[in-house]
PDB file with SEQRES, HELIX, SHEET and CRYST1 records, atoms N, CA, C and O in Angstrom:
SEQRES   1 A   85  UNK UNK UNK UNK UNK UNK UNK UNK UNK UNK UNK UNK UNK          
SEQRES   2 A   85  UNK UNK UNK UNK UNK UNK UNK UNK UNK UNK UNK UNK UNK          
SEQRES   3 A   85  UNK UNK UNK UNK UNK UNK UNK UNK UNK UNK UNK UNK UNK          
SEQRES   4 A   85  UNK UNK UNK UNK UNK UNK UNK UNK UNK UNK UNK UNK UNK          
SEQRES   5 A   85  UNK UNK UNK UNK UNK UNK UNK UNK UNK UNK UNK UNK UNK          
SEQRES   6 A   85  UNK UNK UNK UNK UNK UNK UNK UNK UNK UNK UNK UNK UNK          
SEQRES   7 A   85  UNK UNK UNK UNK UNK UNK UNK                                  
HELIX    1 AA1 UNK A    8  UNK A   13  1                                   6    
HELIX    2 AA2 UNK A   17  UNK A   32  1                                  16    
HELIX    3 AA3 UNK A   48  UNK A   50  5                                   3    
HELIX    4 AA4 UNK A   68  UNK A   70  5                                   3    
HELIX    5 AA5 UNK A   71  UNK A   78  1                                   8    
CRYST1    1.000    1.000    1.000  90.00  90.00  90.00 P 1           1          
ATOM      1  N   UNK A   1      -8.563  51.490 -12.323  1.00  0.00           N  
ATOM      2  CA  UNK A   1      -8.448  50.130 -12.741  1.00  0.00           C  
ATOM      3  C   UNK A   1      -9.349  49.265 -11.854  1.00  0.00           C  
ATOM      4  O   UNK A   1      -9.322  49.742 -10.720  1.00  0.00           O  
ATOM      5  N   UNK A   2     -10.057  48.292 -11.909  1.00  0.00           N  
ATOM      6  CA  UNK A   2     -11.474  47.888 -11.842  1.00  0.00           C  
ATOM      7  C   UNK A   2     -10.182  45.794 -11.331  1.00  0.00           C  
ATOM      8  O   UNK A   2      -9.401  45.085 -11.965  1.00  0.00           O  
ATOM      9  N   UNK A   3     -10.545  45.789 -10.472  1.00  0.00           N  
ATOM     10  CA  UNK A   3     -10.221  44.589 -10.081  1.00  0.00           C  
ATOM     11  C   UNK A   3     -11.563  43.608 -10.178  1.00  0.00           C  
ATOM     12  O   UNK A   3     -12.735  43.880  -9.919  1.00  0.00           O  
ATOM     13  N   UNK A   4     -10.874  42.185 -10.718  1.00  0.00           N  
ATOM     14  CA  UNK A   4     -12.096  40.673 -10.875  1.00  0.00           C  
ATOM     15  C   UNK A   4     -11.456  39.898 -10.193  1.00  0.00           C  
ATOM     16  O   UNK A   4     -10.403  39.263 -10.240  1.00  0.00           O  
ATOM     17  N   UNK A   5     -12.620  40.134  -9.290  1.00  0.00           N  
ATOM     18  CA  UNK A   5     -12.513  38.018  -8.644  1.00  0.00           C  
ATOM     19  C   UNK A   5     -13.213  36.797  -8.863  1.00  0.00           C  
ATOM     20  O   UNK A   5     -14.405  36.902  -9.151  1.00  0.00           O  
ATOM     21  N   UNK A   6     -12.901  36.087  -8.813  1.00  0.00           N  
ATOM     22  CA  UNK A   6     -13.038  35.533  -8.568  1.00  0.00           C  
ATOM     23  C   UNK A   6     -14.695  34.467  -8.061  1.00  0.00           C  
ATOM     24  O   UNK A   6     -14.546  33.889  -6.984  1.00  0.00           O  
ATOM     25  N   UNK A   7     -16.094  34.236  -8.746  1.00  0.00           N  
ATOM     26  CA  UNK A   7     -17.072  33.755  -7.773  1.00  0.00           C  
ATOM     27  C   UNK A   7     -16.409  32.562  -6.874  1.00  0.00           C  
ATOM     28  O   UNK A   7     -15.621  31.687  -7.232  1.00  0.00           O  
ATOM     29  N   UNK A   8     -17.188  32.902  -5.131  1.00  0.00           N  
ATOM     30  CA  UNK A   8     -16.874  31.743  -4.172  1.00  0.00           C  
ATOM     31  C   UNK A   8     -17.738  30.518  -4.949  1.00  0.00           C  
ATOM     32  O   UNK A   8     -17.242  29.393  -4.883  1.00  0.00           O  
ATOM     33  N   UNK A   9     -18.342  30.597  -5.298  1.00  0.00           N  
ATOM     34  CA  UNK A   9     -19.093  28.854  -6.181  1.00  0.00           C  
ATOM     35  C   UNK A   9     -17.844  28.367  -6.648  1.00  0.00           C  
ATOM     36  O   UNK A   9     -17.289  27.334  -6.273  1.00  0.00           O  
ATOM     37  N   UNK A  10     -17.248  29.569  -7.894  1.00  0.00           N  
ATOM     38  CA  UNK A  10     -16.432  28.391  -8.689  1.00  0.00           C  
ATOM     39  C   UNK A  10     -14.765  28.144  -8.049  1.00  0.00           C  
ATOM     40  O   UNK A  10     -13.948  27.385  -8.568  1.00  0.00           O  
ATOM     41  N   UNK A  11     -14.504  29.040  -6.728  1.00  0.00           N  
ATOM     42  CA  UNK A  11     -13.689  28.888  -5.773  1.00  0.00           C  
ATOM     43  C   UNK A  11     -14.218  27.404  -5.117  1.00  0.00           C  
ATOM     44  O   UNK A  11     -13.428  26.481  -5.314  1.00  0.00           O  
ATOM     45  N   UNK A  12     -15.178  27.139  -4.532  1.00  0.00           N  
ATOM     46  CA  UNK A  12     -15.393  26.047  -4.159  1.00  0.00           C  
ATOM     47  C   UNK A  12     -15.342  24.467  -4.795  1.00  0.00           C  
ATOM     48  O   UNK A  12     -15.055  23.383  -4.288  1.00  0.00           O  
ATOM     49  N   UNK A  13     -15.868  24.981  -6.494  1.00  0.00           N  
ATOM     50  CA  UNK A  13     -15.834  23.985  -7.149  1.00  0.00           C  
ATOM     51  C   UNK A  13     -14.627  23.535  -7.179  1.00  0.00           C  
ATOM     52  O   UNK A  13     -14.549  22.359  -6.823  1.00  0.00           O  
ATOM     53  N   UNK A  14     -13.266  24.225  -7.587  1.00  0.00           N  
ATOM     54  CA  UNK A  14     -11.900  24.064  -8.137  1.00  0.00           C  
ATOM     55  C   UNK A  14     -11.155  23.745  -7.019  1.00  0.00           C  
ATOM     56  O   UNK A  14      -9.945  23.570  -7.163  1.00  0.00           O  
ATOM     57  N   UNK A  15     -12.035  23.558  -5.132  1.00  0.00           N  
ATOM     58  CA  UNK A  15     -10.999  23.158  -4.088  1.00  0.00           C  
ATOM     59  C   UNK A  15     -11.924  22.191  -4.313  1.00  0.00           C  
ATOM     60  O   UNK A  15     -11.414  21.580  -3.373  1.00  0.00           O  
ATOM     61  N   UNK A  16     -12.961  21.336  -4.727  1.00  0.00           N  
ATOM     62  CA  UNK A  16     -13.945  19.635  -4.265  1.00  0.00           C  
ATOM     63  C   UNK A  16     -12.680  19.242  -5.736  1.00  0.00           C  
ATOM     64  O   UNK A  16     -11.959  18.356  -5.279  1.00  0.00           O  
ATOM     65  N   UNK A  17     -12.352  19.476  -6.773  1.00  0.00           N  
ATOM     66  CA  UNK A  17     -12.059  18.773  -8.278  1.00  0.00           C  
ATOM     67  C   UNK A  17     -10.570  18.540  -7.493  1.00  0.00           C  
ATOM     68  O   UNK A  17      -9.945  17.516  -7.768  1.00  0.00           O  
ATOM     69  N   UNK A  18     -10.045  19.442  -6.574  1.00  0.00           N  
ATOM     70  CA  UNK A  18      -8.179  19.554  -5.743  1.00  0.00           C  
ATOM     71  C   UNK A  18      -8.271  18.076  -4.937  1.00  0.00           C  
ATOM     72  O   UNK A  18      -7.497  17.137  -4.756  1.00  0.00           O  
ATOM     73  N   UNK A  19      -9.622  18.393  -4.565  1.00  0.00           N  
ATOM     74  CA  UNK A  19      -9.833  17.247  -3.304  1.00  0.00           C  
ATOM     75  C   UNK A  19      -9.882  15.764  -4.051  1.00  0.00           C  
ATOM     76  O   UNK A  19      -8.993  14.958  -3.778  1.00  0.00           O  
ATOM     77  N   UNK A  20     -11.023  15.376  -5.084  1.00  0.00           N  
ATOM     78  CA  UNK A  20     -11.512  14.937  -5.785  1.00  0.00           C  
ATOM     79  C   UNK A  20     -10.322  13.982  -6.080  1.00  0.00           C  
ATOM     80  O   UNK A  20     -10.137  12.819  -5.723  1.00  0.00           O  
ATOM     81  N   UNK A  21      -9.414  14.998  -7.002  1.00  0.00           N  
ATOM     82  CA  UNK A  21      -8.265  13.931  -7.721  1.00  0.00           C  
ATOM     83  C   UNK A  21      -7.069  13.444  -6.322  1.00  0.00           C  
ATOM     84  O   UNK A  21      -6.313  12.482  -6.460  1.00  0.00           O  
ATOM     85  N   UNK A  22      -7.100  14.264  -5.093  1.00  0.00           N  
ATOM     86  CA  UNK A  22      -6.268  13.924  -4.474  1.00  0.00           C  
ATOM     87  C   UNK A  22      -6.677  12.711  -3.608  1.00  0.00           C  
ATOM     88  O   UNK A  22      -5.849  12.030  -3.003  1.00  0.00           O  
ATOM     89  N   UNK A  23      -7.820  12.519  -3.591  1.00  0.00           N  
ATOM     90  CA  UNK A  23      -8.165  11.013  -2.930  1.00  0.00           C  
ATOM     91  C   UNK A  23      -8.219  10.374  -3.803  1.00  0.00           C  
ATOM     92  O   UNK A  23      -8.288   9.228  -3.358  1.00  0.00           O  
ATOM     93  N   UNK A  24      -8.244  10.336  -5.318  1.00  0.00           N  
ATOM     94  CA  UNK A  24      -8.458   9.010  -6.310  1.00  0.00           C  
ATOM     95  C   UNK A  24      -6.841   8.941  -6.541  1.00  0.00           C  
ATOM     96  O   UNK A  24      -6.576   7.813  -6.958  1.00  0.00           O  
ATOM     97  N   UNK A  25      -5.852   9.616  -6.439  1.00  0.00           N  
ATOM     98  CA  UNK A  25      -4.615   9.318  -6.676  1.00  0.00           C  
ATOM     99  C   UNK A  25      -3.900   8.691  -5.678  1.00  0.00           C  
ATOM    100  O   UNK A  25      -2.974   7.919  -5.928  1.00  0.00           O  
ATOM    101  N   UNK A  26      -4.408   9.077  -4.130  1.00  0.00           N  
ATOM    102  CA  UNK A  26      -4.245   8.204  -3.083  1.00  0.00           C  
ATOM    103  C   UNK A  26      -4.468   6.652  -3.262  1.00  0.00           C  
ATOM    104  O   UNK A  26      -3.721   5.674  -3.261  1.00  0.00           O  
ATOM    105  N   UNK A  27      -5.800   6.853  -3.414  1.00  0.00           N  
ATOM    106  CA  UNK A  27      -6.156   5.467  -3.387  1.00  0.00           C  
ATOM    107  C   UNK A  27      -5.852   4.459  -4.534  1.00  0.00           C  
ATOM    108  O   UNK A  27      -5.959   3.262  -4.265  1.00  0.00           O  
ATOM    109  N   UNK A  28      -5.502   4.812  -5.717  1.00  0.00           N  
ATOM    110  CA  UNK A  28      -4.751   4.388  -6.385  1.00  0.00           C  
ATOM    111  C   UNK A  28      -3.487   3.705  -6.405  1.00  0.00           C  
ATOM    112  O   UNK A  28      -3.159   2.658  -6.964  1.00  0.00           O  
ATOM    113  N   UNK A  29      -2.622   4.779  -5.435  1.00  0.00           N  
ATOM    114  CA  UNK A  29      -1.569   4.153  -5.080  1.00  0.00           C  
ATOM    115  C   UNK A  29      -1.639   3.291  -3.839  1.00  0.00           C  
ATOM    116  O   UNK A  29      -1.145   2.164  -3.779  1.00  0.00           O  
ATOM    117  N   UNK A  30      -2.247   3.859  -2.906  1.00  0.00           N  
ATOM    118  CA  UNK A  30      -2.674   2.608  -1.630  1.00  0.00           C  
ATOM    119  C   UNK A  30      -2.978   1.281  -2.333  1.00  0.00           C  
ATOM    120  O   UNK A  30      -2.364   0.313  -1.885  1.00  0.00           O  
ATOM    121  N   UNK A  31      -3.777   1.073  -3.308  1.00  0.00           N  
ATOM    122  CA  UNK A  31      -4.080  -0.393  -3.645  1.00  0.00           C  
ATOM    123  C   UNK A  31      -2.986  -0.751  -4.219  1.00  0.00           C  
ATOM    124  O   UNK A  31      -2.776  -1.944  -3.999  1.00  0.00           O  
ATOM    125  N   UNK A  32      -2.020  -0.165  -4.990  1.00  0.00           N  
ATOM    126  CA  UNK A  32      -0.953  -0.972  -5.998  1.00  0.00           C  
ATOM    127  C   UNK A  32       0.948  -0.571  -5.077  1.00  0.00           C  
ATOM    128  O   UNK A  32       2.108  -0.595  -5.489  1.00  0.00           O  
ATOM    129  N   UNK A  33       0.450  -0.331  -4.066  1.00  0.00           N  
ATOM    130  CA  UNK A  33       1.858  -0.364  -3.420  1.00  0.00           C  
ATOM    131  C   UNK A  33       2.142  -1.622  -2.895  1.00  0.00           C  
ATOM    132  O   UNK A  33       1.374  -2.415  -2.352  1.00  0.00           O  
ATOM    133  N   UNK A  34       3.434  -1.721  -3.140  1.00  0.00           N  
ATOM    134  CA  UNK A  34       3.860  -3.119  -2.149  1.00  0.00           C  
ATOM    135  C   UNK A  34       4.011  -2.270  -0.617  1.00  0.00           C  
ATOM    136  O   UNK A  34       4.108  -1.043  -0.574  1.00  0.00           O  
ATOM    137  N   UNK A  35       4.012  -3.048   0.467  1.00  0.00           N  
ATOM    138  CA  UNK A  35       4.750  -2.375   1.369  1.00  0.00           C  
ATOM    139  C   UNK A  35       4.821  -3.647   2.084  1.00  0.00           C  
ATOM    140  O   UNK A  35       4.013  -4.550   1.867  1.00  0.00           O  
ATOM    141  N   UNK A  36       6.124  -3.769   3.247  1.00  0.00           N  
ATOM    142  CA  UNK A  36       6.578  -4.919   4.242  1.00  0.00           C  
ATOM    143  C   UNK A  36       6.397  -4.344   5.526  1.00  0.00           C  
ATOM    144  O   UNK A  36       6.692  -3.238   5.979  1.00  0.00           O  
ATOM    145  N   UNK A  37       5.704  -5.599   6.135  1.00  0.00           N  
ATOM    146  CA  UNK A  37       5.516  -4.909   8.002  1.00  0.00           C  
ATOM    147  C   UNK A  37       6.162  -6.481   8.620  1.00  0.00           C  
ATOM    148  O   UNK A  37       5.766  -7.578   8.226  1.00  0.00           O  
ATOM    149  N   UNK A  38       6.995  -6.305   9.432  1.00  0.00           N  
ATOM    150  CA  UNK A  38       7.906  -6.993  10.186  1.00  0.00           C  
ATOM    151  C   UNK A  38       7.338  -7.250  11.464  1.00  0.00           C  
ATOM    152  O   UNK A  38       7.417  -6.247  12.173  1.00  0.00           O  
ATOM    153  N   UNK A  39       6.623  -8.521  12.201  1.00  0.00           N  
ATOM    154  CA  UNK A  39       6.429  -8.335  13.344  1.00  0.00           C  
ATOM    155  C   UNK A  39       7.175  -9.607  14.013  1.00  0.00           C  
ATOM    156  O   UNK A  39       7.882 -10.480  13.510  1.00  0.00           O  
ATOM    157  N   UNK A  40       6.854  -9.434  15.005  1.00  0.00           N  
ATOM    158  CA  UNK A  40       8.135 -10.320  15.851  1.00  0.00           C  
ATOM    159  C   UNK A  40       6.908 -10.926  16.954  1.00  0.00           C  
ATOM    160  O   UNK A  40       5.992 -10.133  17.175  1.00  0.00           O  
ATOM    161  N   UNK A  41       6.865 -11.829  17.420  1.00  0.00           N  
ATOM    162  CA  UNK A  41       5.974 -12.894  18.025  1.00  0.00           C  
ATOM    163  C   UNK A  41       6.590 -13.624  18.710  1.00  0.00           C  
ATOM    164  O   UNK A  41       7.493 -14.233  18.136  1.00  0.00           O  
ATOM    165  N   UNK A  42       6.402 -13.871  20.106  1.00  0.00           N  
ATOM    166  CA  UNK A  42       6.862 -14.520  21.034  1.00  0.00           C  
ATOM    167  C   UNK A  42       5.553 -14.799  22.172  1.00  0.00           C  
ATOM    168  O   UNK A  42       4.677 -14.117  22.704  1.00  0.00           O  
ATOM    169  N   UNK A  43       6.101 -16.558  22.186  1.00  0.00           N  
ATOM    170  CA  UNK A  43       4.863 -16.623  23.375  1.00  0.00           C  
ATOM    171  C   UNK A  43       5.454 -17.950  23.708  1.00  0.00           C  
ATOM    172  O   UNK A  43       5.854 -18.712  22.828  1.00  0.00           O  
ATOM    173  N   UNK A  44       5.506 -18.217  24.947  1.00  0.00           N  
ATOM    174  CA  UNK A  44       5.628 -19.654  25.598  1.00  0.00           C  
ATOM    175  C   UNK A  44       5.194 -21.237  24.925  1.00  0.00           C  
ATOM    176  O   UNK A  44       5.698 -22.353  25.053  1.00  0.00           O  
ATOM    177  N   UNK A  45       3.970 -20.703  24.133  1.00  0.00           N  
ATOM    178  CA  UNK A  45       3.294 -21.835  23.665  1.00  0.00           C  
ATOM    179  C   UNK A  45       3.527 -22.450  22.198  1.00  0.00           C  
ATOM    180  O   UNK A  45       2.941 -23.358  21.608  1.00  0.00           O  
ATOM    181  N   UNK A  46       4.923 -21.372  21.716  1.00  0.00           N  
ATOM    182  CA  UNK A  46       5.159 -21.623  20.555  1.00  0.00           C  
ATOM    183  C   UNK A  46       6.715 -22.598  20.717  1.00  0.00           C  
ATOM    184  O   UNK A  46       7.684 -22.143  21.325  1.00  0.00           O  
ATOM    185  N   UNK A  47       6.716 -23.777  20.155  1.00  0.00           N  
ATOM    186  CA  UNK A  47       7.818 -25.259  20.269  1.00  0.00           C  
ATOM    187  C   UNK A  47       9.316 -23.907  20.289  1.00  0.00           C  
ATOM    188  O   UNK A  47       9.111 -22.801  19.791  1.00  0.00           O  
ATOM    189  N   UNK A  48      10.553 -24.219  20.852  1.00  0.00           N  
ATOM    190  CA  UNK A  48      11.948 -23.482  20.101  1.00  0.00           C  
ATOM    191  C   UNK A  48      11.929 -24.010  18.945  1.00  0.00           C  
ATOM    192  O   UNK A  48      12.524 -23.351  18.092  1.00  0.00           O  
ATOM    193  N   UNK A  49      11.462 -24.960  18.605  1.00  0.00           N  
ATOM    194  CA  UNK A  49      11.962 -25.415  16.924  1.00  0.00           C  
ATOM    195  C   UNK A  49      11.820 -24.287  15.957  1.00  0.00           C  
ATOM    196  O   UNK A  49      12.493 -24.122  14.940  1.00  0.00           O  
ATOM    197  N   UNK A  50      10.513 -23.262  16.569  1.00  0.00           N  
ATOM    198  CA  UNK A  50      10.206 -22.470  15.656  1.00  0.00           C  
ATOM    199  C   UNK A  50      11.050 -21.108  15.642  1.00  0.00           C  
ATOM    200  O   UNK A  50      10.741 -20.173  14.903  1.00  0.00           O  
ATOM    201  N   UNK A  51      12.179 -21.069  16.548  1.00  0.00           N  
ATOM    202  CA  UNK A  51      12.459 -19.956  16.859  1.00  0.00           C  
ATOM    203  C   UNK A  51      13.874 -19.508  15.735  1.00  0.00           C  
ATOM    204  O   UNK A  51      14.911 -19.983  15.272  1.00  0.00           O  
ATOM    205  N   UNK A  52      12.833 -17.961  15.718  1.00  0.00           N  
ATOM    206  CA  UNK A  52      13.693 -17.303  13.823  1.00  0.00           C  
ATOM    207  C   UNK A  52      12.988 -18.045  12.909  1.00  0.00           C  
ATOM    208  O   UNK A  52      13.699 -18.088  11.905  1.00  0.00           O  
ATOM    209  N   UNK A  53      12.002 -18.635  12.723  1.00  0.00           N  
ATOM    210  CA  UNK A  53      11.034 -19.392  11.752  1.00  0.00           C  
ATOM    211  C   UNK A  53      10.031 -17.503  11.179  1.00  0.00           C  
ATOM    212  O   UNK A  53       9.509 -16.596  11.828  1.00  0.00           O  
ATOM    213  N   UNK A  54      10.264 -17.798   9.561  1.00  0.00           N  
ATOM    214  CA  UNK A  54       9.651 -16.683   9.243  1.00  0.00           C  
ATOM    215  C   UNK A  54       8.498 -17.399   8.310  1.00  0.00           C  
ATOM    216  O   UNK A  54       8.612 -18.518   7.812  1.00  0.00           O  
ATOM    217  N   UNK A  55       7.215 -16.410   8.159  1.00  0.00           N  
ATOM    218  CA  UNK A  55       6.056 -16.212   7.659  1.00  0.00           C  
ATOM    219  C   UNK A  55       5.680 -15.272   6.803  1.00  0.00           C  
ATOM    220  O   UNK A  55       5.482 -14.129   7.216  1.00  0.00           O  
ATOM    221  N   UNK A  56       5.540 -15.558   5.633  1.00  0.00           N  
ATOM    222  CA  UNK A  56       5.415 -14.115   4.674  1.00  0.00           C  
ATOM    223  C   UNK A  56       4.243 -14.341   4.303  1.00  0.00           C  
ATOM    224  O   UNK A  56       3.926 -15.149   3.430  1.00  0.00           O  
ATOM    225  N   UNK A  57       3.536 -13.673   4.911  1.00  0.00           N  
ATOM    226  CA  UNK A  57       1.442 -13.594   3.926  1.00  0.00           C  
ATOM    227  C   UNK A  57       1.373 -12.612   3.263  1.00  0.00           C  
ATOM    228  O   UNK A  57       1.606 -11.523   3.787  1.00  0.00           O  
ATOM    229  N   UNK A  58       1.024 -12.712   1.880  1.00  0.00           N  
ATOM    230  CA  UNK A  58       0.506 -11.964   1.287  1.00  0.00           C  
ATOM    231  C   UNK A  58      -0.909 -11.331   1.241  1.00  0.00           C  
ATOM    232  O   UNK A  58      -1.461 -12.367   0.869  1.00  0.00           O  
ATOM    233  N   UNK A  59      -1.837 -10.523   1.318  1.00  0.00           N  
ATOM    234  CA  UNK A  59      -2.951  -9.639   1.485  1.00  0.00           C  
ATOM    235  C   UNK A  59      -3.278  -8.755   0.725  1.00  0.00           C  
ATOM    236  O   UNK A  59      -2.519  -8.034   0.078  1.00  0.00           O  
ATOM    237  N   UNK A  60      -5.013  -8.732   0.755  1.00  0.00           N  
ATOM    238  CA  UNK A  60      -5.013  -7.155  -0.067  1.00  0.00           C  
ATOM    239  C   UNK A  60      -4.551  -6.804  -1.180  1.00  0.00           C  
ATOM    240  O   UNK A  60      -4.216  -5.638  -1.390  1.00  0.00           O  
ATOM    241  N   UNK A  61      -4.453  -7.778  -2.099  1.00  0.00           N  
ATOM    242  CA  UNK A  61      -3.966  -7.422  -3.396  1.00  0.00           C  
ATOM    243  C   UNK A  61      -4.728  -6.715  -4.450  1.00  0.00           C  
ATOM    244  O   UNK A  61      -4.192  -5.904  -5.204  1.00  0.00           O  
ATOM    245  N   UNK A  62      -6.046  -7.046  -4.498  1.00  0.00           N  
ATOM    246  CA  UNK A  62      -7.040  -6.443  -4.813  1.00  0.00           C  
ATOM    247  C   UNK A  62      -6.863  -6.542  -6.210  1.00  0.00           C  
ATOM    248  O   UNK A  62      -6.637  -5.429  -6.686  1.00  0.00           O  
ATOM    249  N   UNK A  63      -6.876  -7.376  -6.987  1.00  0.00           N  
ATOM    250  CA  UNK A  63      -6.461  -8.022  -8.229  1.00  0.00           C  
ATOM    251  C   UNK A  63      -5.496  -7.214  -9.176  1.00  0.00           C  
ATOM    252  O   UNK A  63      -5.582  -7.029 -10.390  1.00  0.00           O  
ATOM    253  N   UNK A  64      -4.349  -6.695  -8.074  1.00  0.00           N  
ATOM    254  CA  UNK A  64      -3.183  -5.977  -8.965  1.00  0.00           C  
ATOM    255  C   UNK A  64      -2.081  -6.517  -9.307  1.00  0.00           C  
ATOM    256  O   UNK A  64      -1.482  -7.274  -8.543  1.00  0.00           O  
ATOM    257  N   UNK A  65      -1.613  -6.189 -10.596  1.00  0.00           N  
ATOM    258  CA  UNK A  65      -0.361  -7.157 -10.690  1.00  0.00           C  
ATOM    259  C   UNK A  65       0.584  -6.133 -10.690  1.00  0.00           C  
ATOM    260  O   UNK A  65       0.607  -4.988 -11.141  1.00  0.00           O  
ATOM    261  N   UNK A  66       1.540  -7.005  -9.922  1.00  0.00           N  
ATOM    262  CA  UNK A  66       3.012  -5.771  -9.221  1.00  0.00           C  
ATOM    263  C   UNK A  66       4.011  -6.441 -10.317  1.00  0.00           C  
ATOM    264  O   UNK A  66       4.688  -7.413  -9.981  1.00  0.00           O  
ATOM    265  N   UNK A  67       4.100  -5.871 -11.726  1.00  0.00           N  
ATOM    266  CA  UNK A  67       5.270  -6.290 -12.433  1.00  0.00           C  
ATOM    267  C   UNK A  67       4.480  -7.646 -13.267  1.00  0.00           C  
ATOM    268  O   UNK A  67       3.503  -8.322 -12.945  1.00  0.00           O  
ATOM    269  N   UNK A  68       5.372  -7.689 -14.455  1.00  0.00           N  
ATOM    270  CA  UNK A  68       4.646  -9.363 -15.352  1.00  0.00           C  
ATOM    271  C   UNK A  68       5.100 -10.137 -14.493  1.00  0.00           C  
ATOM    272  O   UNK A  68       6.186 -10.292 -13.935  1.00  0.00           O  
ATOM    273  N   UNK A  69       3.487 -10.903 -14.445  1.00  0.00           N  
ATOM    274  CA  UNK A  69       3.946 -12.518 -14.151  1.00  0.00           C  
ATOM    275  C   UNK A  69       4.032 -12.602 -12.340  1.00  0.00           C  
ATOM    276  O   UNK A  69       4.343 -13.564 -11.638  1.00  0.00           O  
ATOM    277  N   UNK A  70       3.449 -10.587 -11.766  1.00  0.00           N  
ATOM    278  CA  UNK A  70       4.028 -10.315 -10.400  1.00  0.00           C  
ATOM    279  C   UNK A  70       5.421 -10.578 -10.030  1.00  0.00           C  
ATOM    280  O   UNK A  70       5.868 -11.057  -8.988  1.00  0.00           O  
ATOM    281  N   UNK A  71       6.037 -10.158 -11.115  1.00  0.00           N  
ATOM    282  CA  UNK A  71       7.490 -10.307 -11.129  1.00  0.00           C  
ATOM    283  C   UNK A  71       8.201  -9.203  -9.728  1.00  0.00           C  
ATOM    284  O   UNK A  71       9.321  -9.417  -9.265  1.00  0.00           O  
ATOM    285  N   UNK A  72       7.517  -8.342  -9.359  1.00  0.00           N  
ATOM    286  CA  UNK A  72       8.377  -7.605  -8.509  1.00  0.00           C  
ATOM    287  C   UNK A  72       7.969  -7.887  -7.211  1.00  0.00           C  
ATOM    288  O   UNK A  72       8.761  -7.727  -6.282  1.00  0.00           O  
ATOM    289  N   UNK A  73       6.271  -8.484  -6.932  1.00  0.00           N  
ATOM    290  CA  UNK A  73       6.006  -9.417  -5.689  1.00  0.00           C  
ATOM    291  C   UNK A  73       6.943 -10.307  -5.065  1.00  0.00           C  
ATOM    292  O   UNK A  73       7.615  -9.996  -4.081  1.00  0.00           O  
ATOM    293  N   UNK A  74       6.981 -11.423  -5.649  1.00  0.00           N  
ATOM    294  CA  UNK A  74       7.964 -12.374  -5.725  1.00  0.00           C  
ATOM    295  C   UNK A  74       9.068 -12.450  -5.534  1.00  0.00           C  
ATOM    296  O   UNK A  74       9.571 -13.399  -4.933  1.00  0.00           O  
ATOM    297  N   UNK A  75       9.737 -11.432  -6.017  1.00  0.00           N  
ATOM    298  CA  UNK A  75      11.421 -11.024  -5.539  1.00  0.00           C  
ATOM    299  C   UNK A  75      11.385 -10.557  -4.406  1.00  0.00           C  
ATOM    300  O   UNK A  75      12.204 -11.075  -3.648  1.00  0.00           O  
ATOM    301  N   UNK A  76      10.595  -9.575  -3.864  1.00  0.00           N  
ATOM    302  CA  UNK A  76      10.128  -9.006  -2.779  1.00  0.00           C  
ATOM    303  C   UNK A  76       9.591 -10.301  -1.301  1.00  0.00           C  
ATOM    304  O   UNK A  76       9.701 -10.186  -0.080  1.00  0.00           O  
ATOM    305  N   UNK A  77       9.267 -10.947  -1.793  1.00  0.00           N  
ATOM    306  CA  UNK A  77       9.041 -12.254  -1.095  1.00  0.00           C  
ATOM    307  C   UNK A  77       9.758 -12.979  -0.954  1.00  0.00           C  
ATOM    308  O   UNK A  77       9.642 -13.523   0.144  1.00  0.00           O  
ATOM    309  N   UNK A  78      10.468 -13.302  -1.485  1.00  0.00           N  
ATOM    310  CA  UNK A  78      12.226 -13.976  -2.166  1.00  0.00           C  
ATOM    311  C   UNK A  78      13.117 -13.240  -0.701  1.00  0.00           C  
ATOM    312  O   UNK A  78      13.592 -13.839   0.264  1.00  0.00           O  
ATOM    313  N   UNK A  79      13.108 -11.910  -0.967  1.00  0.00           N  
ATOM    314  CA  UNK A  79      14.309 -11.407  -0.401  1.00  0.00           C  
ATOM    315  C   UNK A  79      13.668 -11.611   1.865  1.00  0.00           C  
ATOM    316  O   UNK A  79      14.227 -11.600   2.962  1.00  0.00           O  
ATOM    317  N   UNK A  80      12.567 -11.726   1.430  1.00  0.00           N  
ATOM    318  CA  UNK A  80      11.972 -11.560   2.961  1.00  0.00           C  
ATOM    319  C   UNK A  80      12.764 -13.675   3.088  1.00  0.00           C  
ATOM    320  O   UNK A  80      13.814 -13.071   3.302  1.00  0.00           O  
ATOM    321  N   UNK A  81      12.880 -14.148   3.104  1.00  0.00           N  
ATOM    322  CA  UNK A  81      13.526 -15.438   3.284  1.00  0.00           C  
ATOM    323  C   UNK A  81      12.386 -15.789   4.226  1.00  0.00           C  
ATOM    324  O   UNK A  81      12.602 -15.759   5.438  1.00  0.00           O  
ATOM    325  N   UNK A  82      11.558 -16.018   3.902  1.00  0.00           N  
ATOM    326  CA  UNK A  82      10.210 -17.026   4.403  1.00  0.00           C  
ATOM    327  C   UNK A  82      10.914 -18.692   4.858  1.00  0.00           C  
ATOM    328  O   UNK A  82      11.598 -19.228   3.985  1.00  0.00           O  
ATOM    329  N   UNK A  83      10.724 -19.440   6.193  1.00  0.00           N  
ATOM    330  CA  UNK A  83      10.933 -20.812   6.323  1.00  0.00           C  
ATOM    331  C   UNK A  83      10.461 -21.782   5.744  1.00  0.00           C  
ATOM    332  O   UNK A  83      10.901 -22.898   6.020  1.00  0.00           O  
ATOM    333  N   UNK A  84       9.433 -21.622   4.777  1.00  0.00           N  
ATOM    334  CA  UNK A  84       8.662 -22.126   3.699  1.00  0.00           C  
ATOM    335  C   UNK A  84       8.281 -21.693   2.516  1.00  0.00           C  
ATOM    336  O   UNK A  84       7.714 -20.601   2.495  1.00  0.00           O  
ATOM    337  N   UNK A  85       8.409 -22.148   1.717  1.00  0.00           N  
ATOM    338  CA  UNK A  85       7.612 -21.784   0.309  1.00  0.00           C  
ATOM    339  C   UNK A  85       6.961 -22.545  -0.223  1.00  0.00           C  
ATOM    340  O   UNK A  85       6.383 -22.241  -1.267  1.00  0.00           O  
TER     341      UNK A  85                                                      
END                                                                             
C-alpha cells in the first residue's frame, strides 16, 4: 500500500489562508468591540470638588455602530455614571 502526502507548497499555502483569516477575524472584532478601562487619577493639583467626579471618553470607533441608533454604546455609557453628560 503506497502512502500520499501531502506537497510542503500547498502545506504552506493552507497555514498563510489559517493565518490570513485569523488576523482579519481579529481585527474585525478589535474594531467593533466595546471594551471599559477604569483609571483612577489623583494629584494635588486637582480642586476636592472633583473628588469621585467621573469622565467617560469615547475613542476609536472607527465608524462602527454598536447596536441602532448605537443603542448598546450608550447604555454602556449610561451605566458607567459619567459627572456630566
Amino acid at each position: 500500500m503506497r502512502k500520499h502526502s501531502i506537497p510542503k507548497a500547498l502545506v504552506k499555502l493552507y497555514v498563510m489562508i489559517v493565518i490570513f483569516f485569523t488576523l482579519l477575524i481579529w481585527t474585525i472584532w478589535g474594531n467593533a468591540a466595546l471594551t471599559v478601562s477604569n483609571i483612577k487619577i489623583s494629584s494635588s493639583r486637582i480642586p476636592p470638588a472633583f473628588s469621585g467626579f467621573r469622565i467617560a471618553q469615547v475613542s476609536d470607533l472607527h465608524n462602527v455602530e454598536f447596536g441602532k441608533g448605537n443603542k448598546k454604546l450608550l447604555e454602556l455609557l449610561s451605566e458607567s455614571k459619567p459627572g456630566i453628560r
